[in-house]
N, C-alpha and C positions, 0 to 999 in steps of 0.2 A: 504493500500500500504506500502510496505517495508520502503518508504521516510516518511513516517507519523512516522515509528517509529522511522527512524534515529533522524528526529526533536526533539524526548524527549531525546535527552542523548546533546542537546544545552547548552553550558555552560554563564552564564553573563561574557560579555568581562572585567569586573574589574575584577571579582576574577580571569578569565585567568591569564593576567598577572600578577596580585601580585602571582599567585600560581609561575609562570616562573620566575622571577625573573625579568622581565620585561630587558631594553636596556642591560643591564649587561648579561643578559644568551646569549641574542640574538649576542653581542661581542665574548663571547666567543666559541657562536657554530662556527661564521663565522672563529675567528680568527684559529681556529680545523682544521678545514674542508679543509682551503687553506691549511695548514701545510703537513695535511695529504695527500691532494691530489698530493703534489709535493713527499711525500715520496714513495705513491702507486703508479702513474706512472715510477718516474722511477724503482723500482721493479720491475714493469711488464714487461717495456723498456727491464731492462738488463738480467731477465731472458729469454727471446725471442731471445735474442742477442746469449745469451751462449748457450741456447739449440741449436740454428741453427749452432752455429762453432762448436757445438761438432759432428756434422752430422745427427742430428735428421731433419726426414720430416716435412712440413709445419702439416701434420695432426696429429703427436705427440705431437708437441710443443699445436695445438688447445685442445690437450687431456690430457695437463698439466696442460692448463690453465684453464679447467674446475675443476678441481678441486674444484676449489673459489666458483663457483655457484652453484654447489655440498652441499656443506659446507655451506653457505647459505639457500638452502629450509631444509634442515635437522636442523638448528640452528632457524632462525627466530621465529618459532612458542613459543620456550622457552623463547624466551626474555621477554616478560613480566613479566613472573613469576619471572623472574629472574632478573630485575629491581623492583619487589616487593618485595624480599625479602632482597635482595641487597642495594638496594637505586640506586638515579639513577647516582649522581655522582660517588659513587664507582667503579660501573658496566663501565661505560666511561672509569674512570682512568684505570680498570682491562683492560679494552678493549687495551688501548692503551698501557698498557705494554707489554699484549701477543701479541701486533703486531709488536713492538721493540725487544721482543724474536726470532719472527719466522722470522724478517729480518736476524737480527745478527745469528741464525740455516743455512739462508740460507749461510751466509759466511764462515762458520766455519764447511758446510758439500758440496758434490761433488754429481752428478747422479741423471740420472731422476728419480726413484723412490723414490728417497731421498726426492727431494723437490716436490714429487707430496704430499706425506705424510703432509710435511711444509705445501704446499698450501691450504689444507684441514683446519687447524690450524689459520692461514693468515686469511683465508676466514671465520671462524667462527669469528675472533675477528673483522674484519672488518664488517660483519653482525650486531653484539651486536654494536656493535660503529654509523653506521649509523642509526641503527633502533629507540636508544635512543636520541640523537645527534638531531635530526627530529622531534622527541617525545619532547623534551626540547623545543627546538625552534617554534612550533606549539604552546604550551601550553605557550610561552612567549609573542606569538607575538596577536597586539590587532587587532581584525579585522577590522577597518578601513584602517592599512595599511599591512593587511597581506599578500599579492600577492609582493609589495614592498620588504617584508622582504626572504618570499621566493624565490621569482628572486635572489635577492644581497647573497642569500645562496646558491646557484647552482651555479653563476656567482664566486665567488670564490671560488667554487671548481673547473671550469672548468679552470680559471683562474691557480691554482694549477696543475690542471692534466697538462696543457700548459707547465708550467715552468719545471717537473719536467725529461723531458727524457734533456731537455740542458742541464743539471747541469753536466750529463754524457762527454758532452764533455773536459768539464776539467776535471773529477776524471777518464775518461776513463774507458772501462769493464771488465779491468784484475781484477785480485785479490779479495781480500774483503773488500774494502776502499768503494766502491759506497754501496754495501749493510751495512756497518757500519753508513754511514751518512746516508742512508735511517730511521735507526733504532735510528740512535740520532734523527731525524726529529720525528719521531713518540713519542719520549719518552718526544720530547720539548713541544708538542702539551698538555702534559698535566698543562703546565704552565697556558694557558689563563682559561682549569674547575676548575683550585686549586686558581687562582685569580680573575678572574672575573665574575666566574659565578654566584655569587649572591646565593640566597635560592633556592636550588632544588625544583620542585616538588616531592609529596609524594604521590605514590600508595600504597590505604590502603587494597581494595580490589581486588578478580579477576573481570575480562571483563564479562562484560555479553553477549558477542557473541564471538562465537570462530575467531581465524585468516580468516581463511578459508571464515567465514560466511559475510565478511564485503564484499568481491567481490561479492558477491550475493543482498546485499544489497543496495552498489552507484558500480556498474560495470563499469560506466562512467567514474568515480575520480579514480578511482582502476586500470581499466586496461590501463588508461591511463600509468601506469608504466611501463607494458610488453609492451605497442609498443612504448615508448622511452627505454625503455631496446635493444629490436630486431633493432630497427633505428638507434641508437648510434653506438651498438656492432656492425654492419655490414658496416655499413657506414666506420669507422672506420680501419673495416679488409680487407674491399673486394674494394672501391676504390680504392686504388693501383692495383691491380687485373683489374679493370674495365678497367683503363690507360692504363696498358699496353696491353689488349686485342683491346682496341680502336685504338691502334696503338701511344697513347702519353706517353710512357716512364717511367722511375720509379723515377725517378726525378717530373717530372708532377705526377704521383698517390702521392707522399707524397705529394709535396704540397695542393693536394684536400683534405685531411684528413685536414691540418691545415685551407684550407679554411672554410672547415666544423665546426670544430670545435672553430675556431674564429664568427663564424656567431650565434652559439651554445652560447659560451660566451656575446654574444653583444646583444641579443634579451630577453636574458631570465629576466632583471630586469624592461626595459618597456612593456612588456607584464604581468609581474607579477602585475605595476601598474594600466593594465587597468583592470587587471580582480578584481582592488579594485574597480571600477565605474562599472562592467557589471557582469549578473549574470554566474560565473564559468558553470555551468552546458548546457548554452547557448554557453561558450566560447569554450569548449574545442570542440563540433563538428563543429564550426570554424576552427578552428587549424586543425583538421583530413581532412575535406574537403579541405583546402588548401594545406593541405600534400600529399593528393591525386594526384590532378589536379598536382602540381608542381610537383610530380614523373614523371607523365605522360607527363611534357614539356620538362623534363630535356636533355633526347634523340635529341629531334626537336634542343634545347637552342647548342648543341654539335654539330649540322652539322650546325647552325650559323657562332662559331668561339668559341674558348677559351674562350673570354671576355663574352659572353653572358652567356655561362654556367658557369662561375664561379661566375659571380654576381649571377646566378639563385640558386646556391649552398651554397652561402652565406648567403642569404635572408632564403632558404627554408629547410636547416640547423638548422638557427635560432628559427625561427617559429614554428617548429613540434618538436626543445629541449624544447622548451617551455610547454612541455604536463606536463613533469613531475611536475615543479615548478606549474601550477595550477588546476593539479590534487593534489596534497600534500594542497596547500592552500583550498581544495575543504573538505578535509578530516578533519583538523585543524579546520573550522569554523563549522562542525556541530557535531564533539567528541570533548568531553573532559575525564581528568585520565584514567582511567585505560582501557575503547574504545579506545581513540586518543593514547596509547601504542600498542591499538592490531591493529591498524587498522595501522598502523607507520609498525610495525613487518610486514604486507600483505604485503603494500606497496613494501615492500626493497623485500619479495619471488618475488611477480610478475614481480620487475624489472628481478631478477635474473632469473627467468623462461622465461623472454624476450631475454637473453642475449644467453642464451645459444640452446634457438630454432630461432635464428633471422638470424644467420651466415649460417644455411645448407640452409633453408629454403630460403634464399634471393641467397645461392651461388648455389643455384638447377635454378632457373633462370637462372643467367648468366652465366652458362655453356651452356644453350638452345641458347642464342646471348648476346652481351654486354647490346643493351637496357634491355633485359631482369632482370635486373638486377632492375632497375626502374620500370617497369610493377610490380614487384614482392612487390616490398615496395607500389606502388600505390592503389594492390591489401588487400594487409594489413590493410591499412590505412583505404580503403571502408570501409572494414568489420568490422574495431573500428568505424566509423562515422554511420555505419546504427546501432551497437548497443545502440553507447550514442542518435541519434535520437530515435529508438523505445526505450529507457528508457523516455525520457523524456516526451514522449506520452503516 
């Protein structure tokens, strides 16, 4: 069986972390992560912003912003090699300058083709940044508490992505001031890898299974990223859509994205802890199963009353962000070098292959009725829950 040979590439949990650099790396991916996240949302905030008053359609601006995920499955599969040869702090540091270039690009240039080009660029250093960034932190963290460390790593980025479209409100959208502090944010981020990150690890040779091959291998852990990629992304884009088709307003649609995505932030470091007591591979068709069913209540939860669906959206927000943080812990305890880099690289494709098929595919739904919308993500969900069950069979 395919899991028989994932087991020989196990690495002993001492030399894990001494190879990571142990508390010190795992500081500094966290302290990254948040950084960044507050610099990439609002980027994406005020490019959304700008394209829509320059008069571009909501499906232009969706086809700006694919870019990034573009620029992603095209980048990912390099990055090891490219932390091989590199090393891995350098590739981060690189990472995060070309991402402080292509903000300050976007300030100092005008037009959507302009910065669909930027995005592609954007998207590739933001690719190399998470894929390594994850690879670090997996290879830091010891497996007694790695579901813990993974949660509090997601949790501060979502915690980031949160803070960063308010920041907007005082620098406002004119000009080039919010993309310039975007771009100091990114260039700050490389403070905590030049301080705190302790001893890199060292990839000395290549993978011995291609990117590609690691989804074939744990399908379970893997694609748990493509349906928190499609979950997120949609969640994210089309609740406000859903509100206002329901007839509650676009005041009410933003708020459900923040409900969502505070439920997102709140669940993902105590479920990271349980999956330090329960076996991952057990956990995560938990998760899809309750992901399921609660798509499928969320509708009934809405002809309740407000109050009933947005606790229900809080709760099952939370629960199903949860995929990603332990599927990533899923991946970390049974790679290690230069595996736990390629199978890091799959990871960050499949998110972005979730991301970018999750929005038509859930908004084909809810043009058919607003529950639809929910059927659509419930229907998803199954289809990852009967795969990680017949895997694990």
């Amino acid at each position: 069986m395919a899991e028989d040979a994932v087991a020989s590439f196990k690495a002993p949990v001492a030399h894990r972390a001494k190879l990571g650099g142990g508390s010190r790396a795992i500081s500094a991916a966290i302290a990254t992560v948040t950084i960044v996240g507050i610099g990439l949302s609002l980027s994406i905030t005020l490019l959304a912003v700008r394209l829509a008053e320059a008069g571009y359609s909501a499906g232009a601006i969706g086809l700006n912003s694919a870019a990034g995920g573009l620029a992603t499955l095209a980048t990912a599969p390099f990055v090891p090699a490219l932390a091989r040869r590199l090393g891995i702090r350098p590739l981060l540091i690189l990472s995060l300058l070309a991402g402080a270039s292509s903000l300050a690009a976007f300030a100092a240039s005008d037009g959507y083709w302009a910065w669909f080009a930027i995005r592609i660029v954007f998207g590739a250093a933001l690719t190399m940044l998470f894929a390594v960034s994850e690879f670090w932190i997996s290879s830091a963290a010891p497996e007694q508490s790695r579901g813990m460390i993974m949660g509090l790593y997601t949790t501060a980025f979502a915690i980031g992505v949160a803070a960063g479209p308010s920041i907007l409100a005082l620098t406002g959208t004119k000009g080039g001031a919010p993309f310039l502090l975007a771009a100091a944010l990114f260039a700050l981020a490389v403070l905590p890898i030049g301080l705190l990150g302790g001893r890199a690890p060292v990839l000395e040779r290549p993978a011995r299974m291609s990117v590609l091959a690691f989804t074939a291998a744990m399908p379970a852990a893997t694609l748990a990223a493509l349906v928190y990629g499609a979950v997120e992304t949609a969640a994210m884009g089309l609740l406000p859509v859903y509100a206002l088709r329901s007839g509650m307003g676009a005041a009410t649609g933003a708020a459900l994205v923040t409900i969502f995505a505070l439920g997102n932030g709140v669940f993902q470091t105590p479920i990271g802890i349980a999956s330090d007591h329960f076996d991952r591979r057990r956990l995560l068709p938990l998760i899809a199963g309750f992901g399921a069913i609660g798509a499928l209540l969320l509708p009934f939860a809405r002809e309740v009353g407000f109050a009933a669906f947005s606790t229900l959206l809080f709760v099952w927000g939370g629960v199903v962000g949860s995929l990603y943080a332990v599927g990533l812990g899923e991946l970390g305890s049974r790679y290690q070098s230069a595996e736990l880099a390629s199978a890091n690289a799959a990871y960050i494709m499949l998110y972005s292959a979730g991301m970018l098929a999750g929005p038509p595919l859930m908004g084909l739904g809810l043009d058919l009725a607003p529950a639809g919308f929910f059927i659509a993500l419930a229907i998803m969900l199954a289809a990852y829950l009967g795969v990680a069950c017949w895997r694990r069979s």
